[in-house]
N, C-alpha and C positions, 0 to 999 in steps of 0.2 A: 662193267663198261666204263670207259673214260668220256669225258665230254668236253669238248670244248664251245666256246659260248661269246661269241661277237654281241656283245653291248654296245650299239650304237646310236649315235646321237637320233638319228632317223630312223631306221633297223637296224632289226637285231636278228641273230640265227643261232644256230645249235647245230652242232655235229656229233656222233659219237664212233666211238672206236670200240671194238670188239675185237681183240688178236689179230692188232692189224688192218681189221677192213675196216673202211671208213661208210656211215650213213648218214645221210642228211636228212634231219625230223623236219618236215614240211609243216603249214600251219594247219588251223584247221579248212581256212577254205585253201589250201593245197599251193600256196604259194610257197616260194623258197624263204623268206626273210618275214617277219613278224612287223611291221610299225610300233615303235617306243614312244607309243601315245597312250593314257590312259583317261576315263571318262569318269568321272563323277555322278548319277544322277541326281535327281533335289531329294530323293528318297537315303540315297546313302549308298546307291547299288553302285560297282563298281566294276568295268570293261578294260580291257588291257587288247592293245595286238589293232588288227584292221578294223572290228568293230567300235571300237573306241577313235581311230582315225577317221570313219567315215562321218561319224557325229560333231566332227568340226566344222563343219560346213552348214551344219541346221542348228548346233549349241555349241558355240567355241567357247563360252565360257563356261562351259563346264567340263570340256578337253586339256589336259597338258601335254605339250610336245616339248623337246630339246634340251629337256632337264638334265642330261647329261653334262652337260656346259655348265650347270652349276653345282656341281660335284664340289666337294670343299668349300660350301659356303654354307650361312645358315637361311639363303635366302627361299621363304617357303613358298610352293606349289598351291596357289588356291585356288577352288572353285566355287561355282555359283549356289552351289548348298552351304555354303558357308567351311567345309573343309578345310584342313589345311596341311600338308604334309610339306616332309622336307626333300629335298633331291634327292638324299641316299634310299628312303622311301618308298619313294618313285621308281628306281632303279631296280630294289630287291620284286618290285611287282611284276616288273617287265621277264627278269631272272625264272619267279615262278611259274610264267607263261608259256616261256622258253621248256621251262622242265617237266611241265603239267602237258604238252604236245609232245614231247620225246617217251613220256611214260604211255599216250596216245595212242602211239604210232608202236612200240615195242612193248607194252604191259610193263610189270614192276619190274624193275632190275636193281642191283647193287651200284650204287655210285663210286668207285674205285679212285675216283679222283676228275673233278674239277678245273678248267683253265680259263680264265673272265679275262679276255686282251682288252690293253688298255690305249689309248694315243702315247706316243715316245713323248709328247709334249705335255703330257699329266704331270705334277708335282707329285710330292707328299703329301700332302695333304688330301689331295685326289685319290691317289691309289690308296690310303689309309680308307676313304670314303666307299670304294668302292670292294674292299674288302668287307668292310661291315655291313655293306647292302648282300654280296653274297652269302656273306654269314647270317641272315637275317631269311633269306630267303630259303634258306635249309640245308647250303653246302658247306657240310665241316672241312671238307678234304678240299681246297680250293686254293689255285695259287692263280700269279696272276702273269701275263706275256704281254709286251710291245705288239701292235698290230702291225709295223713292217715285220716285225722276224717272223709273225704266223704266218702272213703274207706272202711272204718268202719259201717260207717251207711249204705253202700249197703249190708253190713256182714252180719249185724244185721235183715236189712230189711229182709233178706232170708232165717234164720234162725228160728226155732220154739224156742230155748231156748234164751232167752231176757236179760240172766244175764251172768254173769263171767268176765275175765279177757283174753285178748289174745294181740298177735302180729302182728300188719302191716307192714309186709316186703315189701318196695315199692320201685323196682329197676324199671326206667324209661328209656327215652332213653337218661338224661342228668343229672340226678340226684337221688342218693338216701335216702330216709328217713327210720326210723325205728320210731314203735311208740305202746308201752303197752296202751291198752283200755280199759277202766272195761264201762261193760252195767250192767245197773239196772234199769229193766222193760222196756228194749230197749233205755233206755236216757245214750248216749255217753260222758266219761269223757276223757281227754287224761291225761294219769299217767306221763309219762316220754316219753321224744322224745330223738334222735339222727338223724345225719343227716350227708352226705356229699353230699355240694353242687354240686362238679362235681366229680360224680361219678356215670357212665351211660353207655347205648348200644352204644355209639358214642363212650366213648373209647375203648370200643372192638372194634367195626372195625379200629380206628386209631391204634389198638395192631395188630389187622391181617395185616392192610397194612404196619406196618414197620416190623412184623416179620416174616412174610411168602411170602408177594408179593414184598418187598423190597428186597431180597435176591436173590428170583427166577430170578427178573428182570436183578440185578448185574449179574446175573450167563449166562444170556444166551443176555444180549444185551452189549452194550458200551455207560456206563455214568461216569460221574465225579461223586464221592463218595456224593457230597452234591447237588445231582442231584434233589433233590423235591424243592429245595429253586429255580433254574431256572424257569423265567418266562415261558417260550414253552414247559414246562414237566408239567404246574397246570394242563391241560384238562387230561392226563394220572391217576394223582393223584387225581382228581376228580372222573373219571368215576373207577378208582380201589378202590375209598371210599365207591362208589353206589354198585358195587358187592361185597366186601367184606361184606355187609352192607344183602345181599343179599343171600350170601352164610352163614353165623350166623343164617338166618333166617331157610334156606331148614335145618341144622345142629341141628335142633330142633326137627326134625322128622322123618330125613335120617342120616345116618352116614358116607356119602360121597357126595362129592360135585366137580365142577370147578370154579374157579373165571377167565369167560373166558368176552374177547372182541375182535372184530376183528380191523383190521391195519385200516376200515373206520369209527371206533369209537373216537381210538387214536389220528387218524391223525398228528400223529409224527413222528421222525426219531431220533436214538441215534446218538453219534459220527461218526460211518460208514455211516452214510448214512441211515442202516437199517429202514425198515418199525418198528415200536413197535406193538405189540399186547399182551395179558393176554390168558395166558391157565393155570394155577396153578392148581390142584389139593392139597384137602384141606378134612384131614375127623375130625370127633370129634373128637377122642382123642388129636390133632394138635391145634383145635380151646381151648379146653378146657385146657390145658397146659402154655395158652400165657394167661388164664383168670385167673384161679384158683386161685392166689393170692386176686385181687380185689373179687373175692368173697367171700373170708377164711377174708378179711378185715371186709368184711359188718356182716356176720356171727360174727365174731370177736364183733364187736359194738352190735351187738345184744346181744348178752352175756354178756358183759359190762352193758349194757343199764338196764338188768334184774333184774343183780344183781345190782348196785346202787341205784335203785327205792325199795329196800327190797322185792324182792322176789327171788322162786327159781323156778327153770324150770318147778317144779313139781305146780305150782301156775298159771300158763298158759295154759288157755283149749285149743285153736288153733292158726295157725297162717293163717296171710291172706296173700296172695303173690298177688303183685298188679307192674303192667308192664310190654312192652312186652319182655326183658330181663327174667325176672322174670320165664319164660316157657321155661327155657334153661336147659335140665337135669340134669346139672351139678350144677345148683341154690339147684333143689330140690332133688338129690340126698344128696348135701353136708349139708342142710338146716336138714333134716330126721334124718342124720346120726350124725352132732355134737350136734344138738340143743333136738332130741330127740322127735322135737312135732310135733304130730296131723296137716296136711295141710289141707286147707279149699278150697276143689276141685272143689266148688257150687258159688264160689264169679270166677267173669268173669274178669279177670287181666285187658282186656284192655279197659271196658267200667262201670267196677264199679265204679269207680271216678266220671263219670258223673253222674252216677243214685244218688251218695250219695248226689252229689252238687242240683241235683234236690228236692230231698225231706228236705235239706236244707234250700233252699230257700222258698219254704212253707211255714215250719215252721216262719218267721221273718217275722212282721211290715213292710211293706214296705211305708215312708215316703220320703219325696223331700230332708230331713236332712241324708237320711241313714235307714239301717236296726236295729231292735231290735227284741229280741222273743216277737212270739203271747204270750198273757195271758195262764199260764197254769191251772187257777181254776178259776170257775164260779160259782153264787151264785143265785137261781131264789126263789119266793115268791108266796105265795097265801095264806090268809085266818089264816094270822097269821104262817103258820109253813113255815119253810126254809130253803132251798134245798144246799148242798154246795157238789160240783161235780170238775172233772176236767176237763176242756175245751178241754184238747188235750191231751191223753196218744199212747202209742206205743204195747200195748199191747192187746188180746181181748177181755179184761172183764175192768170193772171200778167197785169200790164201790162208792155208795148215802150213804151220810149221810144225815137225817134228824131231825132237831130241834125246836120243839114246843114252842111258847116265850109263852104263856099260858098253861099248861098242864093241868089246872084244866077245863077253858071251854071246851079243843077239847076231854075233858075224852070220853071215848066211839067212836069216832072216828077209822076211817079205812086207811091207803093208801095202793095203788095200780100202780105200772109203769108199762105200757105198751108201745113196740115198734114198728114201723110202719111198721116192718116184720115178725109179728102178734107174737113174743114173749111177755110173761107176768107176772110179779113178781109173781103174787095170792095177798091177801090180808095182812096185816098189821096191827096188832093191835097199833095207833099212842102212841106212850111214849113220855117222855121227850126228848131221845135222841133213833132213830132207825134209821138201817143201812141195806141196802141191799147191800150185796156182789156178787160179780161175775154174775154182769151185762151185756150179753153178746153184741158184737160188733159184727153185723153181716159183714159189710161192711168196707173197706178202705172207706177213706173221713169220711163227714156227718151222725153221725147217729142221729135220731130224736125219742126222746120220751116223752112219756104223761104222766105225775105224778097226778093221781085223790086222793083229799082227799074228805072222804064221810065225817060227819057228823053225832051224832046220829040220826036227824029227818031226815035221807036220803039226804039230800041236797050237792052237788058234785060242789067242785072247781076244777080247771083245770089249769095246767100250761106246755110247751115246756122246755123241758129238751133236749141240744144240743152238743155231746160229738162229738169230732172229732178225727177217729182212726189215724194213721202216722203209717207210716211204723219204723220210729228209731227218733230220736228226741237227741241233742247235747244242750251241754251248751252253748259252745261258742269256740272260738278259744284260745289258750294258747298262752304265749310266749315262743318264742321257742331259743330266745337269753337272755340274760342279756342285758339290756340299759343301758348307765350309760353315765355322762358327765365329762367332762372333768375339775379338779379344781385346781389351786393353793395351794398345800399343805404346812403349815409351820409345822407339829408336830415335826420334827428332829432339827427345829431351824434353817432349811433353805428353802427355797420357791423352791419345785419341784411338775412337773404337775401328779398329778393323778387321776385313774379312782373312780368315787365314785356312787357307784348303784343307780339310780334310781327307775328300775324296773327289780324283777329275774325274770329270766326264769321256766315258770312252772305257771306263773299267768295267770290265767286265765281274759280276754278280754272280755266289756271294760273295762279301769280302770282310775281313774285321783287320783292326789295329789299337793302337794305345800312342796317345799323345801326352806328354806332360806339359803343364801352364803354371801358374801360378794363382793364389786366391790376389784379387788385388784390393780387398780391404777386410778389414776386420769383420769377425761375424762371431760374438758372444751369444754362448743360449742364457735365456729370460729376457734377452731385447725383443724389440717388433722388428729387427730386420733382417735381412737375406741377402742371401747370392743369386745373382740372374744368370741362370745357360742357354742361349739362343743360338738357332743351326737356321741356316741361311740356304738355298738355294743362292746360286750363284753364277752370276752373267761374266764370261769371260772378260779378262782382263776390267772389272770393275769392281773395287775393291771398298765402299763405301758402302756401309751398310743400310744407311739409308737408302740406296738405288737398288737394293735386291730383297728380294721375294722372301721374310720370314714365314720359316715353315715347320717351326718347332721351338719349344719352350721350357726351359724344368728352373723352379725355383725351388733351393734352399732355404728353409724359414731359418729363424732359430729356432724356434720350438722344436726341429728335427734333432737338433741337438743334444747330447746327454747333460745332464743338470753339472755346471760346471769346466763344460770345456766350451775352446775358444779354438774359429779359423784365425790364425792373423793372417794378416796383408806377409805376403810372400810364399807363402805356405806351398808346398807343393800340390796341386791338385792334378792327379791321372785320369784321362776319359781314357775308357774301355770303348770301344764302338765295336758295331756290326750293319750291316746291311744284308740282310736275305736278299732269297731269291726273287723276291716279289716287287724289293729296291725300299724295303720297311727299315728307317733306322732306328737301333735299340744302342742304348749303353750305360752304363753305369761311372758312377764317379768314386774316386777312390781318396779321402782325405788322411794322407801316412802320419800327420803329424797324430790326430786324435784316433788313428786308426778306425777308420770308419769308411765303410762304403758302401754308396746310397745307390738302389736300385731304381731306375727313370721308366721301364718298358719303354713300349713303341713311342719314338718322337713324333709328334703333331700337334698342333694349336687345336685347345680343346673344340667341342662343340660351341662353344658358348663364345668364344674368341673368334670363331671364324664369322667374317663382314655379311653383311645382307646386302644384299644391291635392290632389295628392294623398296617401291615408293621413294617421300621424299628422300631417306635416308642414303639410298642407292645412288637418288639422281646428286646429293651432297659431294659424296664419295669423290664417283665421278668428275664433276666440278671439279675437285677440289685439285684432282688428278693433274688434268688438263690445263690449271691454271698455274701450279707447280711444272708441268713440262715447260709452260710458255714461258715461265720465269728463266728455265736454265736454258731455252734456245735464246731468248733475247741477252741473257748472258752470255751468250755464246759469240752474239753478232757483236755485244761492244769490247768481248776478248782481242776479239781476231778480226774482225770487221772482215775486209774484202777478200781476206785468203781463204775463207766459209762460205763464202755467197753463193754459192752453188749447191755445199751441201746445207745449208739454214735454209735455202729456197725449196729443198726437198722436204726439211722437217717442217716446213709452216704448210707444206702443200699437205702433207700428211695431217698435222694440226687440224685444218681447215675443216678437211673432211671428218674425221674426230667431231669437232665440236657443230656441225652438219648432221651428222649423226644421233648426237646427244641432245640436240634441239628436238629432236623427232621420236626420240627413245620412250617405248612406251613398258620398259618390259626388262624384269632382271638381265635378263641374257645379254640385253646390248648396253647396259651398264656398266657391265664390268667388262665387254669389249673391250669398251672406249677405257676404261681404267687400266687393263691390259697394257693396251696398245700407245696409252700416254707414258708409261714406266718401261717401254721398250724405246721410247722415244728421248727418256730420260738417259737408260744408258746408252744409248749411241750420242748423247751431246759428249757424256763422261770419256766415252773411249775415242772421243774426236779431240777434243781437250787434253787427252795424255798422250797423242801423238808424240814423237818425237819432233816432227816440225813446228807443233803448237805450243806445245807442251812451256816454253819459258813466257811466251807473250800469255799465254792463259794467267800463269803464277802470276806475271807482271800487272794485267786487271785485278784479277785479286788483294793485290798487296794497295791496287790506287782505290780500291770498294771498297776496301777495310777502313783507309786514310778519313778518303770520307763521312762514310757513317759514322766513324767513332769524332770526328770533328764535329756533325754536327748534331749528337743525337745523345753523348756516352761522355764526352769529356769534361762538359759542365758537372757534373756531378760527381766525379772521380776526384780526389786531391790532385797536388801539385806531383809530388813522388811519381803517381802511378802513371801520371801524364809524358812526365819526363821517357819513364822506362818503354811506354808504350810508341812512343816518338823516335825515341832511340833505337826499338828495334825493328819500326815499319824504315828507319834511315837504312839499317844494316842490310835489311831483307831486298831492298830498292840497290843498294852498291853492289849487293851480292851478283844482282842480274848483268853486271856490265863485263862480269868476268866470263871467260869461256870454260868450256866442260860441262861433263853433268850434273861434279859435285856444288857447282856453284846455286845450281836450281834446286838443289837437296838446302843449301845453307842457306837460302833465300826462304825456302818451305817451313824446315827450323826455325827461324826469325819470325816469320809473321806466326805461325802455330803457336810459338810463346807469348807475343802479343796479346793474342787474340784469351788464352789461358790466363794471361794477369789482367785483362781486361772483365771474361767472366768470373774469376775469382775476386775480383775486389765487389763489382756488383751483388754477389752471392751475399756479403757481408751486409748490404744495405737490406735493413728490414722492407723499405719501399718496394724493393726487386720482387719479392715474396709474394708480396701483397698485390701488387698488379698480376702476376704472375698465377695467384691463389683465384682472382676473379677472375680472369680470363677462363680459365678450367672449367669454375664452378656455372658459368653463364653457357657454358656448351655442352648443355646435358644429350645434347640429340645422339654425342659423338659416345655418348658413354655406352660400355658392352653389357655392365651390371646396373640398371637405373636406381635401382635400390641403397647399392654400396657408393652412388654417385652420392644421392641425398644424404648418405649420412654422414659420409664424408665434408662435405658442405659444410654441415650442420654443426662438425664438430670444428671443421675451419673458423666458421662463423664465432664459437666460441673463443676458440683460440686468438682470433683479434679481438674479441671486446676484454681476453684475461691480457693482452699485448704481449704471446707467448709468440717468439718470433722461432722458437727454433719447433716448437710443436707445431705452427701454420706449414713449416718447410717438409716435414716430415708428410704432412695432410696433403702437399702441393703433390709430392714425388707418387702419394698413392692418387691420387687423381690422373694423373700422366700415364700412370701404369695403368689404368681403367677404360683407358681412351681407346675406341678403333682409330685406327690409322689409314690417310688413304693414300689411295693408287698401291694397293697391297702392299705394302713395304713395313719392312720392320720398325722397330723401337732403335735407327740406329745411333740419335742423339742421347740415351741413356746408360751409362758406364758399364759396361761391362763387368760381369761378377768374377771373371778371369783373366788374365794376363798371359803374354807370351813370355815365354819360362827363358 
């Protein structure tokens, strides 16, 4: 049997396939979809599914919900026994719930192959995450599918017409995707995606609880303003997450509600002494009010989405509305009214996912290396003529083509197909080339049929003709980022790190290739140093590596090295890459000079390098995030001042709420929100700033931020020489801008980037730089990933200034830097790059 397996932030489901037919394993108390909650008791016992959901409400702290959102981190799950697991964890439990109610409902079977759908808006680091929780939970044969294309393919499955164009609006409980799909004869394309990763029914309730059950509370009990961050208020704020969570849901089909609990739920007291309890009163138009923005968002992307891909509204037969958000009036009221289309009232929001992942998984080869698609054309023989058919289509007819390699022997000759559900072609006068069209399918699955060629002297050959109907049938999975690695760029004539594509978004999986770069410094074996490979997700049109999402890692030591050989700086270095089906990147490096080439496996930032967002560490992150965005919108307003004031009044409105949010943040999840969604705010300053209308007045701030800081911060300290050069070339970068063209903004860019390069290289020089630089490091141990390698590093620092070893403290600084989390998820992109573009 095949399965396919909706892992959802909120619920989860299971479907299986059997030749074709599709079943749905219901839970055990007989619902369609499982809850992705699981329970801890103080004894160790542990509940998964609606039982575990229901104990939210009497022991929220010893519940987890939403862990899915923090897939790719290492931020742990704990509960009131003191437990502690990590997301992937969490997730493999949910998995075996899933699989322990399919074996339930059907007894033992063969697992033939696995499909775990993931958000289009998952990283690498994510889908890496949620392969190892399937793998953990017992399924070897497991790939993994985008939830618009499963989504899709249950659309399709349901529908009579098998072609056009429409939209997957998949609002979940932790994330939403958008995604344009063209079917042709039921085989699924994905045209264009959009996505935001956290954007889900979990922040509507976290909107109810700070905007309507936080107020009421103020109003009628005695707390301290920053009353949710107190540890003896979490169980309060847990069980008002559960009914808020709970009242969204009644507010779906009533228009009045309580978000009520009594004083032995709470079990708490304010400042007086008071018992606490929840009675709130709450109707839709209240609930719909604190949303309607993030809706009008998604909506918003949806329109966007439409038109970028070259179409217009009128170009989209339906839309498919998929999650259980997704069933909220104010979705599809708002969805009708701006967007204009046709809803697709026949696709089942919270279980289509997994019927798409089922008949998915069917469809693919299932090998010990991975999945690949079945064959989709087949070729049978008899008696000289030759049958060429298609093995699998999604539709109910197929044409036979037939081709005679002799047409003058079988002159006179008859064929005839018949099917084993006693339909019959009729007769055939054989040709050179004949065709029977609209071949019907009686059945899902197997159908089998008997192709007779007669003979003139009567005499009958016989051959099995074996067509297999599918309900919807996909190409494959797309990408749904840009990949790109991280290079040492010299084209300005000075060495700065940029992104350079590997693989766009929109390619369709699998795929491989080979890029040549360059090594850009030397790397002797029996030194301590290395070469850094960093792969980047990557935000269109932003090219800065510090603005994108590191999501994979591989260092060359020396010690890899053979005793005796050397990279030098230019060396040719080959990356091999691939990306499977699943969007896993693999590749190897190939060094020609010393012939050698190093095997990386699967790209991802290990365990131990992925951030925690939790506690104070989380809330740091965060911070840190946030005050980094504000830095490059206010950089933004003294670039461009009033030609932005419209769009900087949208990013502080955004801001606002962000830092709104993170004031009231009780909880990994909305940590890395808000760190999210500050590093999406980052690059849309960068891609407002590259405009072609901004784009010289941006340089031109720049070149007058540089003047400055280095007049009043960098030039006392520099000689006379470096002063001059440094003067000279902020004069040239400044005359460059009065010329017209582009190249002029290019030679303006040129000019201050070498500035700014003989400005840090002369400081480099100064032991001082080191030394303030070494403490700074050594003082932010919070930030460090390994605490251990932080102290010792320290320690040997610490050494290194009292021996006045100034080139030993720099070496001790670089490993300290390399040690450091980094926030608002974003790479190491201040650190040289171990490659160059070739």
């Amino acid at each position: 049997m095949y399965l396919g397996i909706d892992l959802g932030t909120s619920n989860s489901a299971i479907v299986g396939n059997n030749s074709g037919e599709l079943r749905h394993f219901k839970t055990p108390e007989g619902t369609d979809v499982l809850p992705s909650a699981i329970m801890v008791d103080r004894r160790g016992g542990m509940l998964v599914g609606k039982r575990a959901y229901d104990q939210a409400a009497f022991s929220p702290e010893s519940v987890a919900q939403g862990f899915k959102r923090l897939m790719g981190t290492s931020s742990p799950i704990r509960f009131a026994n003191g437990t502690a697991i990590t997301p992937e964890e969490a997730s493999s439990e949910v998995i075996k719930a899933l699989l322990a109610q399919a074996r339930m409902s059907a007894g033992d079977f063969n697992i033939e192959g696995a499909v775990v759908t993931i958000p289009a808006a998952f990283n690498q680091m994510q889908f890496e995450a949620t392969m190892r929780a399937a793998a953990s939970a017992g399924l070897s044969q497991v790939a993994l599918l985008q939830e618009p294309i499963a989504a899709a393919m249950a659309s399709i499955a349901r529908s009579s017409n098998k072609n056009g164009q429409f939209l997957v609006y998949d609002l979940g409980g932790g994330t939403f995707d958008a995604a344009i799909v063209q079917t042709i004869s039921g085989s699924a394309t994905v045209i264009a995606h959009a996505g935001i990763n956290m954007l889900g029914g979990r922040d509507f309730d976290r909107a109810i609880v700070n905007s309507i059950v936080r107020p009421w509370l103020l109003a009628n009990f005695s707390f301290a303003d920053d009353f949710q961050r107190d540890e003896k208020y979490q169980r309060l704020i847990r069980v008002a997450h559960y009914r808020a969570e709970m009242s969204k849901i009644a507010l779906s089909t009533q228009t009045q509600d309580r978000i009520f609990a009594d004083e032995s739920q709470i079990g708490a007291r304010d400042l007086n002494g008071t018992d606490i309890y929840l009675d709130v009163e709450i109707d839709r138009s209240q609930l719909e009010a604190i949303v309607v923005d993030e809706v009008d968002r998604s909506i918003e992307l949806c329109r966007s989405l439409i038109k970028d891909a070259g179409y217009g509204l009128d170009d989209i037969d339906r839309i498919v509305l998929i999650g259980g958000p997704s069933r909220m009036p104010i979705v599809r009221e708002r969805i009708a009214s701006q967007l204009g289309l046709r809803v697709d009232l026949d696709t089942d929001p919270m279980t289509s996912v997994a019927v798409g992942a089922a008949i998915f998984a069917e469809s693919r080869e299932w090998t010990k290396d991975g999945a690949s698609p079945k064959g989709s054309r087949a070729v049978a023989k008899v008696s000289d003529v030759r049958f060429d058919y298609p093995a699998r289509v999604s539709s109910s007819n197929f044409r036979l083509r037939v081709r005679a390699e002799d047409s003058a022997q079988l002159s006179g000759s008859r064929l005839q197909l018949k099917s084993e559900s006693g339909w019959a072609s009729g007769n055939y006068d054989l040709q050179n080339t004949t065709e029977i069209r609209d071949v019907p399918l009686a059945q899902r699955g197997e159908n089998r049929f008997i192709a007779e060629v007669t003979d003139s002297r009567g005499t009958t050959a016989r051959t099995d003709i074996l067509v297999f109907r599918s309900d919807a049938s996909a190409a494959g999975m797309p990408m749904t980022h840009n990949l790109a690695v991280k290079v040492l760029d010299n084209t300005s004539g000075i060495d700065q790190n940029r992104l350079h594509t590997l693989v766009k978004r929109g390619t369709v999986l699998p795929k491989k290739g080979a890029e040549q770069f360059r090594a850009s410094k030397d790397l002797r074996s029996g030194s301590d140093d290395y070469l850094d490979f960093e792969v980047y997700e990557q935000a269109d049109d932003v090219f800065d590596p510090s603005l994108n999402l590191a999501v994979g890692g591989i260092r060359i030591h020396a010690s890899d090295l053979a005793t005796g050989d050397i990279i030098r700086r230019g060396d040719p270095v080959i990356i091999h890459w691939s990306i499977d089906e699943n969007g896993l990147f693999n590749c190897k490096l190939e060094f020609s000079k010393i012939s050698q080439t190093y095997e990386t496996g699967k790209m991802y930032v290990s365990a131990e390098g992925h951030r925690s967002y939790d506690g104070s560490e989380g809330q740091r992150l965060a911070s840190e995030s946030l005050v980094k965005a504000r830095e490059d919108v206010d950089g933004l307003e003294r670039a461009l001042g009033p030609d932005v004031s419209e769009l900087s009044r949208d990013l502080r409105s955004r801001m606002g709420k962000l830092r709104g949010t993170l004031e009231l943040a009780t909880d990994a999840d909305t940590r890395r929100n808000v760190s999210e969604d500050a590093r999406l705010v980052r690059q849309e300053v960068a891609r407002i700033r590259n405009r072609p209308e901004f784009i010289r007045n941006s340089v031109r701030a720049d070149i007058d931020q540089f003047i400055e800081g280095f007049a009043l911060s960098v030039s006392s300290v520099l000689d006379e020489r470096t002063n001059t050069q440094v003067q000279r070339l902020a004069a040239l970068a400044r005359d460059a801008l009065t010329r017209p063209g582009s190249h002029a903004i290019v030679d303006a860019q040129r000019s201050l980037d070498e500035a700014r390069s003989i400005v840090f290289g002369s400081l480099a020089k100064l032991p001082d730089f080191w030394i303030v630089r070494f403490e700074s490091l050594a003082d932010d141990r919070e930030s460090a990933i390994d605490k251990q390698l932080h102290d010792d590093l320290v320690r040997q620092g610490v050494a290194a200034l009292q021996k006045s070893d100034p080139d030993t403290l720099r070496e001790i600084t670089f490993r300290l830097s390399d040690n450091m989390v980094v926030a608002s998820e974003v790479g190491r992109g201040e650190i040289p790059s171990g490659i160059a573009r070739d």
